[in-house]
C-alpha positions as CSV (number, residue, x, y, z in Angstrom):
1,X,48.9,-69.0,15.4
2,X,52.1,-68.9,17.3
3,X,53.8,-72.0,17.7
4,X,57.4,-73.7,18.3
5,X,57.6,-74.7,14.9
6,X,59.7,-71.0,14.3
7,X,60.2,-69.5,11.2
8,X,62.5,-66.2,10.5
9,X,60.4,-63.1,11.8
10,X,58.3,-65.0,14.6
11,X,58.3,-64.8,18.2
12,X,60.7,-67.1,19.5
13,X,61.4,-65.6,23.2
14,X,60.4,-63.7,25.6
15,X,61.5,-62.2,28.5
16,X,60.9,-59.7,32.1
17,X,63.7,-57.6,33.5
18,X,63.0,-56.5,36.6
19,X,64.4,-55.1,39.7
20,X,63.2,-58.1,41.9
21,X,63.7,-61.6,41.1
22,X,63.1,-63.3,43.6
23,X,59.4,-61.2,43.9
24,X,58.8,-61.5,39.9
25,X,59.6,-65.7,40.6
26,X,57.1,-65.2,43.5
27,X,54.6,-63.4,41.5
28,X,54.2,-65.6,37.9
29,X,54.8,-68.3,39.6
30,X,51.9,-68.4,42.0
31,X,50.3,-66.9,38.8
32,X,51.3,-69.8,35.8
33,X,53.0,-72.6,38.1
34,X,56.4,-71.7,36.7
35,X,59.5,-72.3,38.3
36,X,62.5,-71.1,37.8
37,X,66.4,-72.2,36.7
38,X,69.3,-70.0,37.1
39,X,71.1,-69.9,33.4
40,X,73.9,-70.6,35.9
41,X,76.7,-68.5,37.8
42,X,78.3,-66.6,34.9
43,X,74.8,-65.2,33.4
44,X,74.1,-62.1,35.2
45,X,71.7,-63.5,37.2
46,X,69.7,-64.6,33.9
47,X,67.4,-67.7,33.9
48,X,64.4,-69.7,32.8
49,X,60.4,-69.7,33.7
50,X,59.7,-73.1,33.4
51,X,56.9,-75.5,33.0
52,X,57.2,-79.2,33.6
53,X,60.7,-78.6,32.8
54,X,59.9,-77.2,29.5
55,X,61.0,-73.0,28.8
56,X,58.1,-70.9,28.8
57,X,60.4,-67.0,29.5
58,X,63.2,-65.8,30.5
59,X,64.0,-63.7,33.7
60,X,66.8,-61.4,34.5
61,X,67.3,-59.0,37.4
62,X,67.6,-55.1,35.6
63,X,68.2,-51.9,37.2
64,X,66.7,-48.2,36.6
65,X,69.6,-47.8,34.4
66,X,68.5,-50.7,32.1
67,X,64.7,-48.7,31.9
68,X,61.4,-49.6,33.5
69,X,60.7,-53.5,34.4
70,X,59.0,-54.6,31.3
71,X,58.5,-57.6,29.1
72,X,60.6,-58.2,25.2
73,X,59.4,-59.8,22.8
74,X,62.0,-61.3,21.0
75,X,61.8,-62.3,16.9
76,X,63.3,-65.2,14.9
77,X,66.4,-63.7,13.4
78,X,68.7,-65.7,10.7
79,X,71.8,-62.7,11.1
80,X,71.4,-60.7,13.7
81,X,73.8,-58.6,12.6
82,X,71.7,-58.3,9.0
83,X,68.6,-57.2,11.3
84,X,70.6,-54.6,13.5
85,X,71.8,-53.4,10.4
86,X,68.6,-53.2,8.9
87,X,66.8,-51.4,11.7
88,X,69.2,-48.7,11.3
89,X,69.0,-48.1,8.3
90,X,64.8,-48.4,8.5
91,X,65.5,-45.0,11.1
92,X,65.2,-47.6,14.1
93,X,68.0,-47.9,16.7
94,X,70.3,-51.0,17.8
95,X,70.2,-50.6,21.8
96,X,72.4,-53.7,22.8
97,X,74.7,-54.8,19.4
98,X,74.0,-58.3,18.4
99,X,76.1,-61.2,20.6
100,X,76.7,-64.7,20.9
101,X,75.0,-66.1,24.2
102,X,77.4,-69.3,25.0
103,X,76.9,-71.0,21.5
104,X,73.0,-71.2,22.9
105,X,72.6,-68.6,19.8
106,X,72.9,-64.6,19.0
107,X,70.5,-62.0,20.5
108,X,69.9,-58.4,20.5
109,X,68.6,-55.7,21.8
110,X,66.6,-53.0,18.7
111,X,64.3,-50.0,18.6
112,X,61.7,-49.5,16.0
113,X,60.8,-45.8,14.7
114,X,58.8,-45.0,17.4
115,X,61.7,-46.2,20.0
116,X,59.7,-48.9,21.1
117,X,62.0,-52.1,22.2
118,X,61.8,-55.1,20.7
119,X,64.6,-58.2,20.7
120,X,65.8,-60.5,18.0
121,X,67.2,-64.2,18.4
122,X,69.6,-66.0,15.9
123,X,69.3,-69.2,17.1
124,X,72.1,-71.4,17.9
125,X,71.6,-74.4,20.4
126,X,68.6,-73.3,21.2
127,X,66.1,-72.4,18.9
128,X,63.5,-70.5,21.2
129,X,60.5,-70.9,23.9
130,X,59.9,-74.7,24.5
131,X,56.3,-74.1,24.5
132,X,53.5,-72.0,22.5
133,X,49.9,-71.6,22.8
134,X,49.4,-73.9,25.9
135,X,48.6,-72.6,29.5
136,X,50.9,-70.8,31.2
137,X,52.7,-70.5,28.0
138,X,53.2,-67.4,25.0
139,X,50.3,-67.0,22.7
140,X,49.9,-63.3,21.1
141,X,52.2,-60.5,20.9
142,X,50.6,-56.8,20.3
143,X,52.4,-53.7,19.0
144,X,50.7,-50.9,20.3
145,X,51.5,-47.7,18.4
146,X,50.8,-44.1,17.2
147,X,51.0,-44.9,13.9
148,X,50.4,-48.8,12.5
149,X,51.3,-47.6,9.0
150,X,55.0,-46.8,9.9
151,X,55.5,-49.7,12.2
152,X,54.2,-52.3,9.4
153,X,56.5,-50.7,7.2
154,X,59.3,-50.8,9.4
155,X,58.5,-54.4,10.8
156,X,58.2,-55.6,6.9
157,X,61.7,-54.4,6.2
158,X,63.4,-55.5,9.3
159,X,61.6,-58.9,10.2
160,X,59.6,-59.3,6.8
161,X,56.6,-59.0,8.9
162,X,53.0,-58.9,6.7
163,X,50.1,-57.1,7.7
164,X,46.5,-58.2,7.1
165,X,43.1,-56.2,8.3
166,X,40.6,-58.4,10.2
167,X,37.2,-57.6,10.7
168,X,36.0,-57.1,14.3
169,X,33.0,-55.0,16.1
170,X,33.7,-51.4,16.3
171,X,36.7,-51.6,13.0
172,X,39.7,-53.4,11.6
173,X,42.7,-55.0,13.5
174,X,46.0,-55.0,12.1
175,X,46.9,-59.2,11.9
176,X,50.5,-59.9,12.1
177,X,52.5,-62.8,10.2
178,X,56.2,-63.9,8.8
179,X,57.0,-63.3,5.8
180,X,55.8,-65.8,3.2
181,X,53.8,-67.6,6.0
182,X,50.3,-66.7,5.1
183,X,47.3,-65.5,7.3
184,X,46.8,-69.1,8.5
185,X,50.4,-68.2,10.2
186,X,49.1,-64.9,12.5
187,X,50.9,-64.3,15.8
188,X,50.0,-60.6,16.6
189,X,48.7,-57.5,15.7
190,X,49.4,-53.4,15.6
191,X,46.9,-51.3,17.2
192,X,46.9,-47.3,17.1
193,X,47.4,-46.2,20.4
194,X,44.6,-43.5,19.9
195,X,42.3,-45.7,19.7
196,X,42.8,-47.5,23.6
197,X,42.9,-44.8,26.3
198,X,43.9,-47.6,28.8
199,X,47.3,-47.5,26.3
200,X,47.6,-43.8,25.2
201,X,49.1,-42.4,28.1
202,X,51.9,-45.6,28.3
203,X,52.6,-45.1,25.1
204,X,54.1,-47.7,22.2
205,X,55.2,-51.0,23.4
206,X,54.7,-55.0,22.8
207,X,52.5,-56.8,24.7
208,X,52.6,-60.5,25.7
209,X,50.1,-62.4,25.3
210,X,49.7,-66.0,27.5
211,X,47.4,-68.5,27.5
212,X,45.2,-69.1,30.5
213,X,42.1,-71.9,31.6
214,X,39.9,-69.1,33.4
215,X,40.9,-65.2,32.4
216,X,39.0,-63.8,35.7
217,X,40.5,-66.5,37.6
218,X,43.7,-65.3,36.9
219,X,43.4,-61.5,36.7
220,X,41.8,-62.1,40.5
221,X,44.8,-64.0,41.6
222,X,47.2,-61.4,40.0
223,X,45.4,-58.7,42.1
224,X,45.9,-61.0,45.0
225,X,50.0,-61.5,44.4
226,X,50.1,-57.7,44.1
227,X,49.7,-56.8,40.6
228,X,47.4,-54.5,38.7
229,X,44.1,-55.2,36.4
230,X,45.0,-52.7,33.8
231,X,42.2,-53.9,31.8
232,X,39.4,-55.8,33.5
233,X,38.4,-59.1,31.6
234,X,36.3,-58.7,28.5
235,X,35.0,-61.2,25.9
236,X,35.2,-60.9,21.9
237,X,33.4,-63.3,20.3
238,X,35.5,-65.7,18.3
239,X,38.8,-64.1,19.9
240,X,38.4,-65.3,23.5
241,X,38.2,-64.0,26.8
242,X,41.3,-61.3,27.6
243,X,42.6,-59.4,30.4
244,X,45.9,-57.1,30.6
245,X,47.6,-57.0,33.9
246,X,50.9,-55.6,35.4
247,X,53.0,-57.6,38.1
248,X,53.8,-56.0,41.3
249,X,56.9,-54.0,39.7
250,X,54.8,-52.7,36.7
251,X,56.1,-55.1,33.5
252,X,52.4,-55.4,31.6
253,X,51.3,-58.5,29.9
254,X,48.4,-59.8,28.8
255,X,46.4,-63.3,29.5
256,X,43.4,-64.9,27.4
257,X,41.5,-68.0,27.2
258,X,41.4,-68.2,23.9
259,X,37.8,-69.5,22.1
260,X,37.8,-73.0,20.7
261,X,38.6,-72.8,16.5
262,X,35.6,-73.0,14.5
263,X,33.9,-76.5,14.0
């Protein structure tokens, strides 16, 4: 389960670029409630999603230069300079070098094997996301990718990522945790991009996960505010109820309300 309580190799931040701010602000926050705080006059234009004044995302405004609008998923990082080092050496890339943000903490900017974008956070004064697994808020993060063996290799020797299979209908899903955590501790999962056409022709990326009351509620109200239902809502028992959408400038996440724990 994700959670604020961060340890080294777990989500700790996330963030959109996109080439609208004012329309993405428009967008998530007729979607979520949030609102939004410019990191202030000096940041690019960077800022915060919030929710009753606690973080939930980040927001910046990107151009075509800076890649399609899309979501990062950032990772709890002790050195960022270590992990940039180490995703080299795994056959990854470093796309922005490691720096300090303000004394807020260090961040970066990395590429797994299969070039697919992911961020890391050394905390400083801020350790991450204010909130976790509450509505409106980050959840789940999914790698999807052509080959789940190479990425969970790659992951474990970067982040220190473990992989465990879960049983579900139809196979096995690829569970996610930090290192040294335990299964109790899953945040994610890997699944091969062969098996989900909706994701095949996309190809590798992490997805987002965030909490929601009422999944077709808000994959009808996405539609609504000009985004896309990639994915329509579906139900898997024990799991929860999931949708994946796109806002109106194409960055894909995912929402779900998840199913009460057992007992």
């Amino acid at each position: 389960m994700l959670t604020t309580r961060f340890v080294n190799g777990a989500p700790n931040w996330v963030d959109v670029g996109t080439p609208d701010l004012d329309g993405a602000l428009s967008f998530y926050g007729g979607l979520f409630g949030w609102q939004f705080r410019s990191a202030g006059p000096d940041a690019g234009g960077y800022g915060f999603f919030q929710l009753d004044g606690r973080t939930v995302a980040g927001g910046m405004p990107t151009g075509p230069e800076q890649g399609p609008p899309a979501w990062t998923v950032y990772f709890r990082s002790e050195d960022a300079q270590d992990t940039a080092a180490l995703a080299e050496q795994a056959h990854g890339g470093v796309l922005f070098r490691p720096v300090d943000v303000r004394g807020e903490g260090h961040m970066a900017i990395l590429a797994d094997r299969a070039r697919v974008p992911f961020g890391v956070w050394q905390p400083g004064r801020t350790e991450g996301v204010d909130m976790a697994n509450e509505p409106g808020a980050l959840c789940w993060v999914e790698l999807y990718t052509a080959d789940v063996a190479a990425a969970a290799a790659f992951y474990h020797r970067v982040l220190g990522l473990e992989t465990s299979g879960v049983p579900l209908p139809g196979g096995t899903y690829t569970c996610v945790n930090a290192g040294g955590a335990g299964e109790g501790e899953m945040f994610g999962g890997m699944v091969p991009l062969a098996d989900d056409p909706a994701e095949a022709e996309a190809g590798p990326y992490w997805l987002p996960y965030f909490e929601v009351d009422d999944t077709d509620a808000v994959a009808e109200k996405a539609r609504r505010l000009g985004g896309t239902v990639r994915v329509p809502p579906s139900t898997l028992e024990g799991v929860g109820r999931m949708a994946r959408l796109a806002d109106p400038y194409g960055a894909r996440f995912a929402v779900i309300t998840s199913a009460p724990p057992p007992g």
